[in-house]
N, CA and C of each residue as an Amber inpcrd file, in Angstrom:
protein
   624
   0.8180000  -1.2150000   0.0000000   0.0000000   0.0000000   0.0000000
   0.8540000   1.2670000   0.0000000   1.8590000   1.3310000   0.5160000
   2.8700000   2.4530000   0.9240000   3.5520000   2.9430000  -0.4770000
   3.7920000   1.6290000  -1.1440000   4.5740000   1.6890000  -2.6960000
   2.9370000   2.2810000  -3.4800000   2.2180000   1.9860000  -3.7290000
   1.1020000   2.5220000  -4.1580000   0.5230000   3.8420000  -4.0790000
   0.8430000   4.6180000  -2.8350000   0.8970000   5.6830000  -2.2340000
   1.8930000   6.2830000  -2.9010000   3.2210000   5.5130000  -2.6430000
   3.7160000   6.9750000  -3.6000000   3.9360000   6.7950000  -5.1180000
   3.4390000   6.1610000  -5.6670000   2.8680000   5.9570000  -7.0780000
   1.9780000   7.5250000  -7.7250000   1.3060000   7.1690000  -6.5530000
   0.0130000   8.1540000  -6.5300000   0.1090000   9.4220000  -6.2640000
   1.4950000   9.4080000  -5.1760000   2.1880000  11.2100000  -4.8780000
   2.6380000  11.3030000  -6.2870000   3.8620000  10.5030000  -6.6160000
   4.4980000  11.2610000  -7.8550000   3.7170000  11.4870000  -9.4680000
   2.3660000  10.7140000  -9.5790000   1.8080000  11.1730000 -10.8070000
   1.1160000  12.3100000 -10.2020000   0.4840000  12.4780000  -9.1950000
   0.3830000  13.5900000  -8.7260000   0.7550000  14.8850000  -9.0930000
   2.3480000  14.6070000  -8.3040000   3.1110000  15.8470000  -8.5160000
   3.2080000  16.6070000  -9.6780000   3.8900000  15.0660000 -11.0730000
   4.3080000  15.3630000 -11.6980000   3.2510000  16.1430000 -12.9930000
   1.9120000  15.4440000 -12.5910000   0.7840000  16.0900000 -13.7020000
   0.7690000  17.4360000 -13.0230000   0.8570000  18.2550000 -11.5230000
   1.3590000  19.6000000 -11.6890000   2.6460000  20.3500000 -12.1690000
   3.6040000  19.3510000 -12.2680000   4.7220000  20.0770000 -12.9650000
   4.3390000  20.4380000 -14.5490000   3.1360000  19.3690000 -14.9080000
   3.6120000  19.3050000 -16.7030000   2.0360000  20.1410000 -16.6390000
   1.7930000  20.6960000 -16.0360000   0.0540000  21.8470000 -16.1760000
   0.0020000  23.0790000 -16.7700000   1.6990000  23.3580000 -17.2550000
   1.5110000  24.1740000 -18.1260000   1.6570000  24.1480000 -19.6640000
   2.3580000  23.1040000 -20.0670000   1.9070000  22.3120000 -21.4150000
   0.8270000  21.5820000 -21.5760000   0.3780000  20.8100000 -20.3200000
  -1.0770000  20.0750000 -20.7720000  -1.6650000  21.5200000 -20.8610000
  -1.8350000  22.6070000 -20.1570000  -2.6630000  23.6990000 -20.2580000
  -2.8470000  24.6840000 -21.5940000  -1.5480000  24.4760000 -22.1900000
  -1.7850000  25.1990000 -23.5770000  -2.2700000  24.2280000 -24.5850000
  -2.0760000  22.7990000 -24.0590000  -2.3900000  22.1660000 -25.3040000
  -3.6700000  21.7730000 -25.2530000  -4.1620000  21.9560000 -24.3330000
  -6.0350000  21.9260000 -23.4220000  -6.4290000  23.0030000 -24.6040000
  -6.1240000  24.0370000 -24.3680000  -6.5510000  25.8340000 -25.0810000
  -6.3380000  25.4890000 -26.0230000  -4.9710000  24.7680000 -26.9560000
  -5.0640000  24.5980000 -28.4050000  -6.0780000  24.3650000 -29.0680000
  -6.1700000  22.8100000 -28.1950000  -7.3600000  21.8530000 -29.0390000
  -8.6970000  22.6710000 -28.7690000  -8.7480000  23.3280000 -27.8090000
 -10.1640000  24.0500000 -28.0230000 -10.4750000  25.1670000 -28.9930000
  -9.1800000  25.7340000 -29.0570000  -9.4090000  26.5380000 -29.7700000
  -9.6650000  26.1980000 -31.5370000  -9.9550000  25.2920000 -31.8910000
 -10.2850000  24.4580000 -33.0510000 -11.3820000  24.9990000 -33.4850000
 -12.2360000  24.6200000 -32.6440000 -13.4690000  24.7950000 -32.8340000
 -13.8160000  26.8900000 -33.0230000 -12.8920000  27.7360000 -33.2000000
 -13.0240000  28.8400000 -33.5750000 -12.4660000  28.5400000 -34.9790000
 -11.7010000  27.4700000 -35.4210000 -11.2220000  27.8740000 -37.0820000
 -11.5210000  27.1430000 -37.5610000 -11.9770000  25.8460000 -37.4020000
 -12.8690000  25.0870000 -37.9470000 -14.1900000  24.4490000 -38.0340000
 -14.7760000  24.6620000 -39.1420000 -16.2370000  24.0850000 -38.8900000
 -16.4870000  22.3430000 -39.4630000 -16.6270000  21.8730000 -38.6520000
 -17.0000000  20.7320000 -38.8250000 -17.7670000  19.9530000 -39.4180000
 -18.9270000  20.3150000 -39.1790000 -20.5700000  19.9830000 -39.5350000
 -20.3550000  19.7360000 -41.2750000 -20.9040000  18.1930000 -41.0120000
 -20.6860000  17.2460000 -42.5540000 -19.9190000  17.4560000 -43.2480000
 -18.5810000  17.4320000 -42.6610000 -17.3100000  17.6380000 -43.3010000
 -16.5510000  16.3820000 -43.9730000 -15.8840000  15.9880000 -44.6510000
 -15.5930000  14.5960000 -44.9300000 -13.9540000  14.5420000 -44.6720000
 -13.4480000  13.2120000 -44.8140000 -12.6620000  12.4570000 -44.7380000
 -11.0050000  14.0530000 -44.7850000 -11.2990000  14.0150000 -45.5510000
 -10.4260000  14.8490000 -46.0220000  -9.9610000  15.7920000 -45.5850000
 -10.8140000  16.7230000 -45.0260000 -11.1010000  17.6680000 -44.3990000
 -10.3280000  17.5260000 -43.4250000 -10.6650000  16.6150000 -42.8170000
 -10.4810000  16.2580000 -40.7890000  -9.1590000  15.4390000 -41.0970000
  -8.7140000  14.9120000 -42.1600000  -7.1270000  14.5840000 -42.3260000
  -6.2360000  15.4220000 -42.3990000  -6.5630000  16.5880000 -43.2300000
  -5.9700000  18.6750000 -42.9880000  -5.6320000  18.3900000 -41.5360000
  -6.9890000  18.6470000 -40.8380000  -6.9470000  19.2440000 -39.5230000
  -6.2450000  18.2300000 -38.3480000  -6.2800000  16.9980000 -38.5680000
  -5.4760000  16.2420000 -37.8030000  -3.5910000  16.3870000 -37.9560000
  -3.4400000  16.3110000 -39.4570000  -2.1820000  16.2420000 -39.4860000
  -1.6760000  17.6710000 -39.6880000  -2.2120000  18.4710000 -39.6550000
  -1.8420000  20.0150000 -39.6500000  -2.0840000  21.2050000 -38.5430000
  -2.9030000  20.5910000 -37.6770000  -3.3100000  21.7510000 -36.5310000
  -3.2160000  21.0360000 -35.2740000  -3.8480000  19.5960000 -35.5460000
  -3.0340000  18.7190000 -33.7390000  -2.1580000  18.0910000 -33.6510000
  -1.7220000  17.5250000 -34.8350000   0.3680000  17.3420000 -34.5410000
   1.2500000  18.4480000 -33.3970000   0.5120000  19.2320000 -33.2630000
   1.2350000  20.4820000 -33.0460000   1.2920000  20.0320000 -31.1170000
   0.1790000  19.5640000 -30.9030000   0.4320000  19.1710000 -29.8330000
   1.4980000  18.1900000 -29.2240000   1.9650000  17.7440000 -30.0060000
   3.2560000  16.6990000 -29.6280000   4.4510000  17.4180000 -28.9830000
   4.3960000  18.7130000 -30.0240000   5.5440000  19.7250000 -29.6940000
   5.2770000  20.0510000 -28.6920000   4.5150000  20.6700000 -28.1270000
   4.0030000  21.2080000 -26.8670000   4.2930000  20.6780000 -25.3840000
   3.8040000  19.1810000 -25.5590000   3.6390000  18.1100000 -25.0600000
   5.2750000  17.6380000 -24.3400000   5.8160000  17.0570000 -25.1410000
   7.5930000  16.8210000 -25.4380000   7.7750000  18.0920000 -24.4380000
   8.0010000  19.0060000 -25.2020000   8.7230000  20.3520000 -24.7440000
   8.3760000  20.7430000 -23.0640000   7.1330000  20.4060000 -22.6070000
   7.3590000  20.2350000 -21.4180000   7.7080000  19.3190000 -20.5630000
   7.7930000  18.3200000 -20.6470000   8.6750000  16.9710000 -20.4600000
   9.9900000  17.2510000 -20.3550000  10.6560000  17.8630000 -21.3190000
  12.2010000  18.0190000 -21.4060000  12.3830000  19.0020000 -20.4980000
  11.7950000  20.2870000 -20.6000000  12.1110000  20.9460000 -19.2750000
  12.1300000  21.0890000 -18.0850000  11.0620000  19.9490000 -17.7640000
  11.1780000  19.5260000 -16.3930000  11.8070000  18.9370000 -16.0380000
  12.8750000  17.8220000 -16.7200000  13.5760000  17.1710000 -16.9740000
  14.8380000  17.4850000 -16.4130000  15.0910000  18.6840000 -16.6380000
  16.5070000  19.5380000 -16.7280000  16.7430000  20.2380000 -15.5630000
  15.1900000  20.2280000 -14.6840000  15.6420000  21.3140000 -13.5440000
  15.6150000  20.3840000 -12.0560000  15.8050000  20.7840000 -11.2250000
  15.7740000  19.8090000 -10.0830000  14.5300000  20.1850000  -9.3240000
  13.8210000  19.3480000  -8.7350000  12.4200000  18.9790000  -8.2760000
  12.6130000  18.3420000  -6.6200000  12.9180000  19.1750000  -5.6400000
  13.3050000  18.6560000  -4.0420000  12.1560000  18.3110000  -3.7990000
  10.8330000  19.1550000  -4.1490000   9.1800000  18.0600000  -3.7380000
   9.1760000  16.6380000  -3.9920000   9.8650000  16.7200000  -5.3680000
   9.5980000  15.1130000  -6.0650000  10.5680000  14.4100000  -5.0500000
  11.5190000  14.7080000  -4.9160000  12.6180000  13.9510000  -3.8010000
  12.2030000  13.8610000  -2.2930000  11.8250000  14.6630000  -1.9390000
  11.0650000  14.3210000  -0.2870000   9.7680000  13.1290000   0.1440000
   8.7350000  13.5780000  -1.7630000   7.8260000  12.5400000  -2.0280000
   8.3400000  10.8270000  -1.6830000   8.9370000  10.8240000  -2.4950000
   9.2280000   9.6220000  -2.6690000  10.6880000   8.6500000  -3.2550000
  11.1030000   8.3070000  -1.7600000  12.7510000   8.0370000  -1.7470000
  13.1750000   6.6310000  -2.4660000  11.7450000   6.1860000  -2.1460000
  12.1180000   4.6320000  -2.8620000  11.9780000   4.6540000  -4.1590000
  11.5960000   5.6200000  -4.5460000  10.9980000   4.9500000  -6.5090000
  12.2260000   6.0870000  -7.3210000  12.6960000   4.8960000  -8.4630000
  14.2810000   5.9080000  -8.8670000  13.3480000   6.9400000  -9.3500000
  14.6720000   8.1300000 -10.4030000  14.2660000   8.9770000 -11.1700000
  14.0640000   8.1330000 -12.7170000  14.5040000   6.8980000 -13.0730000
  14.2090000   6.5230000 -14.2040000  12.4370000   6.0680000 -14.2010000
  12.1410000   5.7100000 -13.0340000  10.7640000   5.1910000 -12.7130000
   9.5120000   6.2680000 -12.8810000  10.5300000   7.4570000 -12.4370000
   9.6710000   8.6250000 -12.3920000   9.4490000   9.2520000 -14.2860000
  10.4990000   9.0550000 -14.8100000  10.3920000   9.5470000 -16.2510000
   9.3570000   8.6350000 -16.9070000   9.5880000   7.4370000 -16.6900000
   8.7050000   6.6620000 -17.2020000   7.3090000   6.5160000 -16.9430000
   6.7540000   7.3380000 -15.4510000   5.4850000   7.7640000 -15.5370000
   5.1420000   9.3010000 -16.0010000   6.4080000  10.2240000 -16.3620000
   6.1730000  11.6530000 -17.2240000   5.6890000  11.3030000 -18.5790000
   6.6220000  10.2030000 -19.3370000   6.2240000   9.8070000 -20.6340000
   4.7140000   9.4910000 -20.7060000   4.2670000   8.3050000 -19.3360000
   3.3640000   7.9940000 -19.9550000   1.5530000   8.8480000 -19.4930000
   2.3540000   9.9700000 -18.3560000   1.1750000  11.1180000 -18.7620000
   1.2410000  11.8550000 -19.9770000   2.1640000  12.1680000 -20.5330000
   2.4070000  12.3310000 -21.5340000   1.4540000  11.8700000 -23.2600000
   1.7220000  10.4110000 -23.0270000   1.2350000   9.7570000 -24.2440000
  -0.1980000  10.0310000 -24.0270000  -0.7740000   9.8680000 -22.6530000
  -2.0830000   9.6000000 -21.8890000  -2.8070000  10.8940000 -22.1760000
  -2.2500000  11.7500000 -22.2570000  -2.8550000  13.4050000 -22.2210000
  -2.5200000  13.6740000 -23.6460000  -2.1800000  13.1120000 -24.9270000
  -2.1570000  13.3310000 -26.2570000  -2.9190000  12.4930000 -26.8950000
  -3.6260000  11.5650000 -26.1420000  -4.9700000  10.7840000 -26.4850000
  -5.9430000  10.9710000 -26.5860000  -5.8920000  11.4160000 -24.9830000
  -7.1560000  11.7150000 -24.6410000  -7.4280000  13.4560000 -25.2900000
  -6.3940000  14.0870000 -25.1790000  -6.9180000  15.4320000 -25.6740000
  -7.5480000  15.1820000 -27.3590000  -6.8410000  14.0450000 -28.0920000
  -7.3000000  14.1170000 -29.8390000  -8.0200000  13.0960000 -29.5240000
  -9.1940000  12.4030000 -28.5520000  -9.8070000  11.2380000 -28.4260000
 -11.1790000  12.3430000 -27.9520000 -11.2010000  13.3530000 -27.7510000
 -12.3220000  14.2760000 -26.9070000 -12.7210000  15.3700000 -28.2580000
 -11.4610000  15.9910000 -28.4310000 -11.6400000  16.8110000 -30.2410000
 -12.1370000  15.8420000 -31.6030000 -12.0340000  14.7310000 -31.2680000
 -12.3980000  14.1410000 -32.5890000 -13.8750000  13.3870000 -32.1320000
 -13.8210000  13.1740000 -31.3130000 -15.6220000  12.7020000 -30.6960000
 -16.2930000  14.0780000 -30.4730000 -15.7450000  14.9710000 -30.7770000
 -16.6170000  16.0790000 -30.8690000 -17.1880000  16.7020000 -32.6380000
 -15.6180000  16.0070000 -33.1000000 -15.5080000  16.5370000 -34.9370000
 -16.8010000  15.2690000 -35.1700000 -16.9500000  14.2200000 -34.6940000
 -17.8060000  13.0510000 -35.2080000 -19.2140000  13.1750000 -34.9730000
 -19.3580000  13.8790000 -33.7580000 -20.6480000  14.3080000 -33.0840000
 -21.1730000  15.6100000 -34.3100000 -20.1270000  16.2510000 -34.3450000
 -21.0210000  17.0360000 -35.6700000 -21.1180000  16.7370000 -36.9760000
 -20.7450000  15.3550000 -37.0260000 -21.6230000  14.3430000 -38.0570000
 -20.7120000  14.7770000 -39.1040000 -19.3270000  14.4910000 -38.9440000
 -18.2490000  14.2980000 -40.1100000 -18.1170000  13.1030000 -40.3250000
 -17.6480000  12.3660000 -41.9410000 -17.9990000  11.0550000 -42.2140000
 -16.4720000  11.1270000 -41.8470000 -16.2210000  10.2080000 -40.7060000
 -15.0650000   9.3180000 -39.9610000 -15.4270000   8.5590000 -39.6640000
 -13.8840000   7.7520000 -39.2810000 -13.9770000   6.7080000 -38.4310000
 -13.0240000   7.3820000 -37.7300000 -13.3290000   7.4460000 -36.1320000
 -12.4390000   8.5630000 -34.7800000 -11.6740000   7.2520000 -34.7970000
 -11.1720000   6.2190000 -34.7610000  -9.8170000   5.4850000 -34.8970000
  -9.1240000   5.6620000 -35.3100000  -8.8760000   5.5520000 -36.7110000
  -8.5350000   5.6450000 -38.2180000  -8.0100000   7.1630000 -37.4770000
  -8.0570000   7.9630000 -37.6240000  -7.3850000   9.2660000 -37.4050000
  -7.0480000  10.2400000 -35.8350000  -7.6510000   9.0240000 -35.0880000
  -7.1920000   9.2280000 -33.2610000  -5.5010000   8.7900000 -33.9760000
  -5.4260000   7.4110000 -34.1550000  -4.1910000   6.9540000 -33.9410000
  -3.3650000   7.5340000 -35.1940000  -3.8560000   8.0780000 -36.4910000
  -2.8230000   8.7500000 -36.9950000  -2.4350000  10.0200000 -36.6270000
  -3.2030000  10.7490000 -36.0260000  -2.8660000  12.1150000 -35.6720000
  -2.0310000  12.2180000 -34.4070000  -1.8900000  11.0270000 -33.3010000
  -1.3630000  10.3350000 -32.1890000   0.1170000  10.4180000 -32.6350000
   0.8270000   8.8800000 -34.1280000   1.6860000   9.3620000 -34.1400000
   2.5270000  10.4480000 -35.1240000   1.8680000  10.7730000 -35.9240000
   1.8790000  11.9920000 -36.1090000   2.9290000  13.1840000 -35.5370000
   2.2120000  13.4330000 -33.8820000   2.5200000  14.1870000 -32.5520000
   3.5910000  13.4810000 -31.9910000   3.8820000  12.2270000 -31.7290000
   4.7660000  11.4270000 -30.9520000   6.0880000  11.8160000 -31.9840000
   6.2180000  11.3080000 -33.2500000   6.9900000  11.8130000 -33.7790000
   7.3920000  12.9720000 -33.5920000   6.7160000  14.0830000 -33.9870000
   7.4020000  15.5720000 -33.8260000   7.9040000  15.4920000 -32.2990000
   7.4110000  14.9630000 -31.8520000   7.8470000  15.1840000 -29.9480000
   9.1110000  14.5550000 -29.5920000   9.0740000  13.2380000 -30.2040000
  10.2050000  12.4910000 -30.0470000  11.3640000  13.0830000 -30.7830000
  11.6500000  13.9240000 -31.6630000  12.2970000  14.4630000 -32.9640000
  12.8500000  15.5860000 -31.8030000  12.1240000  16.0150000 -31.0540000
  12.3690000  17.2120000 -30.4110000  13.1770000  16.5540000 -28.8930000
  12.6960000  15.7720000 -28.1830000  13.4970000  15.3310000 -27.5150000
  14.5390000  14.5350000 -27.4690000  14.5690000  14.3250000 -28.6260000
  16.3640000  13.5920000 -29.1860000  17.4640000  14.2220000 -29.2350000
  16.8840000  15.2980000 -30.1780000  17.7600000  16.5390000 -30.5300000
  18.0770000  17.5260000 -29.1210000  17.3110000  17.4080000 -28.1490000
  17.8020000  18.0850000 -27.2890000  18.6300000  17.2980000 -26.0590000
  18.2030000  16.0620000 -25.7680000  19.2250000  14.9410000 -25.5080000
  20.6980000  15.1950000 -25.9090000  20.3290000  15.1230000 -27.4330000
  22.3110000  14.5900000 -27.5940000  22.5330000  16.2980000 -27.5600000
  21.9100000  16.7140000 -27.6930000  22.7850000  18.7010000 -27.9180000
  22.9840000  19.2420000 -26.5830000  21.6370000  18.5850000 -25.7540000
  21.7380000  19.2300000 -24.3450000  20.9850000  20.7130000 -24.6990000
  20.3550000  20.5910000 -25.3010000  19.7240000  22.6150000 -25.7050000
  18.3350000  22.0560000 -25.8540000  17.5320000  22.3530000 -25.6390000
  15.9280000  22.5930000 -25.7450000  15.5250000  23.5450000 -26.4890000
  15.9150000  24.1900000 -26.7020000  15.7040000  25.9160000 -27.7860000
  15.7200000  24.5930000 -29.4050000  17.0460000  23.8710000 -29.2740000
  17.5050000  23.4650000 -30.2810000  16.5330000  22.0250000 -30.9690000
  15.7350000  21.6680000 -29.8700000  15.1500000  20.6500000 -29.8830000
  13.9390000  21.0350000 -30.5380000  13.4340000  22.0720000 -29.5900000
  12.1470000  22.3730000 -30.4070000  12.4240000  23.3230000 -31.4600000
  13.3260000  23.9900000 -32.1000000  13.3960000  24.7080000 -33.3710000
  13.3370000  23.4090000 -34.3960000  14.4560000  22.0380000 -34.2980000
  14.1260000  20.9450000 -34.8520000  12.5670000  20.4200000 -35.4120000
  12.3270000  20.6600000 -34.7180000  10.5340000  19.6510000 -34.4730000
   9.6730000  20.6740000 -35.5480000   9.8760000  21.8820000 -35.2000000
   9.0080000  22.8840000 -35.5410000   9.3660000  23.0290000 -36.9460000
  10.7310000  23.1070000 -37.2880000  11.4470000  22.7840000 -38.7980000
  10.3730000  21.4830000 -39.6080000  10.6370000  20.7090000 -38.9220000
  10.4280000  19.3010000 -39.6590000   8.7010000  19.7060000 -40.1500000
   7.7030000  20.2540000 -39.0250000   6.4760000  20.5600000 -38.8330000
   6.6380000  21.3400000 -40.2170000   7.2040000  22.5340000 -40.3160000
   7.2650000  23.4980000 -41.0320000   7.5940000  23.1820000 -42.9570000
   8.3440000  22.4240000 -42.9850000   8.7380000  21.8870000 -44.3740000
   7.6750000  20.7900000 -44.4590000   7.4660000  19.6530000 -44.0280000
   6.0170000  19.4370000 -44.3350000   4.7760000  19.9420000 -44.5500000
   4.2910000  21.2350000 -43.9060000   2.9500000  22.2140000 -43.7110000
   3.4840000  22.4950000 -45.0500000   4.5310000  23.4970000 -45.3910000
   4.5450000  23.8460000 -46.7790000   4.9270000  22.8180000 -48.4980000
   6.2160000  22.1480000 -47.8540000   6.7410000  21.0310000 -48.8570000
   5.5240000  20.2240000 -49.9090000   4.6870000  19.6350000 -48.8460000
   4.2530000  18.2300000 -49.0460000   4.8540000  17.5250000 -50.0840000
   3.8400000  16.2210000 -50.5070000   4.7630000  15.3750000 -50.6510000
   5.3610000  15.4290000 -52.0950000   5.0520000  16.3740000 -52.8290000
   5.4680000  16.2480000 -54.0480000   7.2610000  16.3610000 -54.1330000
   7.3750000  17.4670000 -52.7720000   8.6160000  17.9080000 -51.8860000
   9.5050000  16.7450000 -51.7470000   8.1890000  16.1510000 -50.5430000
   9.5220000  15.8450000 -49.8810000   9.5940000  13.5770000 -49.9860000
   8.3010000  13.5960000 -50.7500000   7.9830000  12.1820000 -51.2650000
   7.8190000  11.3630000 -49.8870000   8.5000000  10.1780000 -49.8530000
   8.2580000   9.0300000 -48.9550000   8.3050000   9.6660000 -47.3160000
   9.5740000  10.3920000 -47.5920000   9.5390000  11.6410000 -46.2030000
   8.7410000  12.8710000 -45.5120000   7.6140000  12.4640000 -46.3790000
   6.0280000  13.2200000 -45.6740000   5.4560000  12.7140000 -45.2160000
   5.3260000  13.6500000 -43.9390000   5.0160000  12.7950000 -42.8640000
   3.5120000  12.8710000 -42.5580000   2.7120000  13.9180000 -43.2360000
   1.0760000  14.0580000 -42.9140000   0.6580000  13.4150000 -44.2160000
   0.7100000  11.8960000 -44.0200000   0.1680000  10.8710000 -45.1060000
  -1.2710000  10.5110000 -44.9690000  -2.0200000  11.2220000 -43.5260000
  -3.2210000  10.7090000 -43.5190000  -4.3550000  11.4720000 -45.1020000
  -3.2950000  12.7430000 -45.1170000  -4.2110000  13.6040000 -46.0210000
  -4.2030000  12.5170000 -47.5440000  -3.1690000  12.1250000 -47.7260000
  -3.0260000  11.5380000 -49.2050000  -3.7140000   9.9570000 -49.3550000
  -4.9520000   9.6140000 -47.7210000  -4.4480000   8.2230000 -47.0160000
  -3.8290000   7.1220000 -47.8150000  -2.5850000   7.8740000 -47.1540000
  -1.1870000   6.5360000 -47.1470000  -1.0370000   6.1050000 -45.6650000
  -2.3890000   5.7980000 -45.5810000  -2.3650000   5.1260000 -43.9150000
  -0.7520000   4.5320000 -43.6450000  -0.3830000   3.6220000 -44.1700000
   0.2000000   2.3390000 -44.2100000   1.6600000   3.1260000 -43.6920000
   1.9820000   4.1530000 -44.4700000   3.4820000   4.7580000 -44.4210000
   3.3540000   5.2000000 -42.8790000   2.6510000   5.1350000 -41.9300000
   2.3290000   6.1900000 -40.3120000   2.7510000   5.3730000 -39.8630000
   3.2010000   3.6360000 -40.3090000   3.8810000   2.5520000 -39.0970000
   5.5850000   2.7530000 -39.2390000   5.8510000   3.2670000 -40.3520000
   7.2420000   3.9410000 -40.2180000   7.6380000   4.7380000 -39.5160000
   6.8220000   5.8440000 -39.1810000   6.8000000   7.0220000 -38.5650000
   6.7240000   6.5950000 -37.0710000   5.9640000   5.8570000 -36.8900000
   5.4790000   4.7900000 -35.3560000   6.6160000   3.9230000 -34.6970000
   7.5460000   3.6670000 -35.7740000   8.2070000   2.8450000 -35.3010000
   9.6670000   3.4250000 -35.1190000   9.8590000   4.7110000 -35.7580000
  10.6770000   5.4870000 -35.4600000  10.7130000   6.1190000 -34.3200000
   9.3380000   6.7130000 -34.0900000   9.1240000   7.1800000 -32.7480000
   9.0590000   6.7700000 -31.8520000   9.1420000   5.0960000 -31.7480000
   9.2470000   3.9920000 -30.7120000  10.2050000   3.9780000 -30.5590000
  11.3840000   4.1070000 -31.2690000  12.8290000   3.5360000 -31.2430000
  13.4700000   4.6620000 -30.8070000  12.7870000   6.1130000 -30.7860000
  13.5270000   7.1550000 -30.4710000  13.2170000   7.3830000 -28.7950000
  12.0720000   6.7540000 -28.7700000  11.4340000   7.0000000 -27.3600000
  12.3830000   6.5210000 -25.9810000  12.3060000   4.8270000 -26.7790000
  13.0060000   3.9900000 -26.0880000  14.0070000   4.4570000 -25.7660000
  15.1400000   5.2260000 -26.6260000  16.3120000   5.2650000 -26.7140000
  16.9730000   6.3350000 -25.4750000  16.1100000   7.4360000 -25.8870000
  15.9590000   8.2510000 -24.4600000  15.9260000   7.9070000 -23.2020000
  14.7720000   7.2450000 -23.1680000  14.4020000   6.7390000 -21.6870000
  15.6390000   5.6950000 -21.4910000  16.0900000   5.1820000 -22.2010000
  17.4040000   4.1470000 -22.0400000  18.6210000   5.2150000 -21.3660000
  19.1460000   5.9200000 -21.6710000  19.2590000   6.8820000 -21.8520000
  19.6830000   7.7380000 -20.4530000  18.6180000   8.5620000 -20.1980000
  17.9130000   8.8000000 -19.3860000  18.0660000   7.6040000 -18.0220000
  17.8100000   6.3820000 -17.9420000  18.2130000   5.0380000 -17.0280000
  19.7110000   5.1000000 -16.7440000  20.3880000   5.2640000 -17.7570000
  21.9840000   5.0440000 -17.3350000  22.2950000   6.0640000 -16.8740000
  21.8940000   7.4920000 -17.2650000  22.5140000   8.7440000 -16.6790000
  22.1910000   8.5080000 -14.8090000  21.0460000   8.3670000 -14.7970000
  20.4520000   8.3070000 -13.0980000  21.0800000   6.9730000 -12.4520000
């Protein structure tokens, strides 16, 4: 019960450390619904808006992760003496993943409710990694550089030459394939962002 307890302090804590990226990315996704209209919109449409306006949340997302990352936290240390700091990253990540779900799992049951022809799967989980990618892209780069400025100018680059490039640009290396659905090419992207994830948190384990 005691180990459970402080399970429960440190997601605690740590969902107030990360309340100011979940908080802008709360306001993002709401703010949708001022630039887009939904109502019997099709396929297409809501593939724009997934891979072009909530990717964006990944960046967001990441970027507060890494900075909390970097600074020292004596609450989190008084909390709880028994559970490492690798234990602790590994429940940041996975509020993390948990709060980029649920935020494009609440916006898209809302895009469906106003009776757009979807399927909220089909584009929960591409617009998911999508975000994980740009996030992971951003916390790599600031890993091996040690700069966060540098991490997210990265992410926002990559964001940026895709928004304008597409794929005529940049071909197999476009990454908002839901618009063209090239479903199939997003398990590349998935599996990159798995391998980058891992690698960190590996990472991240040996440093602590």
């Amino acid at each position: 019960m005691e180990a459970l307890s402080n399970y429960y302090k440190i997601v605690k804590c740590n969902i107030k450390l990360l309340r100011v990226p979940i908080g802008i990315s709360l306001i993002y996704v709401l703010l949708s619904k001022l630039f887009f209209d939904f109502k019997m919109q099709n396929a297409s449409y809501v593939s724009s808006f997934c891979e072009m306006y909530l990717s964006v949340v990944g960046i967001f997302i990441f970027n507060g992760l890494i900075m909390i990352e970097e600074e020292n936290r004596i609450q989190e240390i008084c909390y709880i003496k028994p559970i490492s700091q690798f234990k602790i990253v590994i429940i940041r990540v996975g509020i993390m993943i948990f709060t980029n779900v649920l935020l494009f799992g609440l916006i898209l049951a809302y895009v469906k409710y106003e009776q757009a022809q979807i399927r909220i799967i089909y584009f929960l989980v591409g617009a998911f990694i999508t975000a994980l990618f740009l996030g992971t892209i951003e916390m790599t780069v600031s890993t091996i550089f040690k700069n966060n400025i540098l991490g997210l100018c990265c992410s926002i680059f990559i964001y940026i030459i895709n928004f304008f490039g597409g794929e005529k640009l940049l071909g197999k290396l476009y990454l908002f394939t839901l618009i063209n659905n090239h479903y199939e090419r997003k398990l590349i992207f998935l599996i990159i962002s798995i391998v980058l994830l891992v690698a960190n948190v590996l990472y991240l384990k040996k440093k602590f």
